[in-house]
C-alpha positions, -999 to +999 in steps of 0.1 A: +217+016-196+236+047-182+212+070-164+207+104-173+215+135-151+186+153-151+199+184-133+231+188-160+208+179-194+178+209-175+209+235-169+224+228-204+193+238-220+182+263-195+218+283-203+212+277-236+178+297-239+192+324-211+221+333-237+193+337-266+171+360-243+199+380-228+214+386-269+179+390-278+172+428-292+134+426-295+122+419-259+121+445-238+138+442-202+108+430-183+099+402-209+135+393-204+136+395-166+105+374-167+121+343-189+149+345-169+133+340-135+110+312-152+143+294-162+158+300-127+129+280-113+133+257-136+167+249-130+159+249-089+131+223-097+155+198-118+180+203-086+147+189-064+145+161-089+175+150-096+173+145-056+145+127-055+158+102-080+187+091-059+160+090-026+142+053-027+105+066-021+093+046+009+060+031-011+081+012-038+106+000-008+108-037-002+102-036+035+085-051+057+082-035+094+070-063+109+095-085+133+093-121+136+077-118+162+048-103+150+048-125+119+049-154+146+018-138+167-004-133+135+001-169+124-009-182+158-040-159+162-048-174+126-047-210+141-065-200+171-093-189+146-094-220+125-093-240+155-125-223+169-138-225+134-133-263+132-146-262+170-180-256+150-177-219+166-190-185+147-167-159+147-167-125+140-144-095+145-159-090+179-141-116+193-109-101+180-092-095+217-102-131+228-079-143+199-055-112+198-060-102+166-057-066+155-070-070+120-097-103+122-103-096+088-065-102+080-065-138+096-106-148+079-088-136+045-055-160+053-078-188+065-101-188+032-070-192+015-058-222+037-089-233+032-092-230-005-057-247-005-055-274+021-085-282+027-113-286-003-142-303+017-148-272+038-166-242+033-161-209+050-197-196+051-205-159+064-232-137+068-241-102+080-247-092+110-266-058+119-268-046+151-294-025+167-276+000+184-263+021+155-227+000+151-213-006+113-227-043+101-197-066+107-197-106+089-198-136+117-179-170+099-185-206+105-174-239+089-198-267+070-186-295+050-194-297+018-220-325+004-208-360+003-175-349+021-162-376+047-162-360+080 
C-alpha cells in the first residue's frame, strides 16, 4: 500500500478552492482575504504533518533504555527478594535499599509471576500496613505453603 502525501493531496485542494475564491465575484475583498489566510494555515499545518509522519513518535518506539546491566541488577535484586521471602522473611518496600531495588513493587509483581509459574505450592500473601506517623499505607509480603503441599 503506497502512502499518501499529505502535504501535496492538502495543497492540491487548498489551490483548488483559492482559485474559486480569487474568480469569485460575490464576496467582497475581506471575505476573500479571510478564506485565503484560513487556507494558508491550512496548508502550513499539512507541512507540520506531513513532518510528523516521517518522525517515529518516541511512545510507539520499540526501545528499551535499559542496559544489560540494569536488566542484570533488576533480576538479581528479584532473587534477593525471593530468597528472603523463602527465608520466611516479610518484606515490604521499606527494605528496598537493603535489596537495591528502585521499584520493590517491580520485583513483588515479577516474583508473583515466578511464583504463579514455577512454583504452584506457594502463596504470596500480603497485607497493609499503616503507619502512625502520617506516611502513605505500603503492603509487607511473605510466603506460606499451600494446604497439603510437601515442604
Amino acid at each position: 500500500m503506497t502512502p499518501i502525501n499529505i502535504e501535496r493531496r492538502c495543497k492540491e485542494e487548498t489551490d483548488s478552492i483559492r482559485n474559486r475564491v480569487q474568480k469569485s465575484k460575490t464576496m467582497t475583498p475581506g471575505e476573500k482575504n479571510a478564506i485565503l489566510n484560513r487556507l494558508a494555515a491550512l496548508d502550513q499545518w499539512s507541512k507540520k504533518v506531513a513532518k510528523q509522519q516521517l518522525t517515529p513518535h518516541y511512545r510507539h518506539a520499540a526501545y528499551d533504555a535499559r542496559t544489560n546491566d540494569d536488566i542484570a541488577a533488576q533480576m538479581r535484586a528479584k532473587k534477593a527478594v525471593f530468597a528472603a521471602l523463602m527465608a520466611g522473611r516479610r518484606v515490604d518496600l521499606t527494605m528496598a535499599a537493603e535489596f537495591q531495588v528502585s521499584q520493590m513493587h517491580t520485583a513483588i509483581a515479577q516474583i508473583r509471576r515466578d511464583i504463579y509459574r514455577k512454583h504452584p505450592d506457594l502463596i504470596l500473601c500480603d497485607e497493609w500496613l499503616r503507619p502512625d506517623d502520617g506516611r502513605r499505607p505500603y503492603k509487607q509480603y511473605w510466603l506460606v505453603q499451600k494446604e497439603g503441599a510437601d515442604a
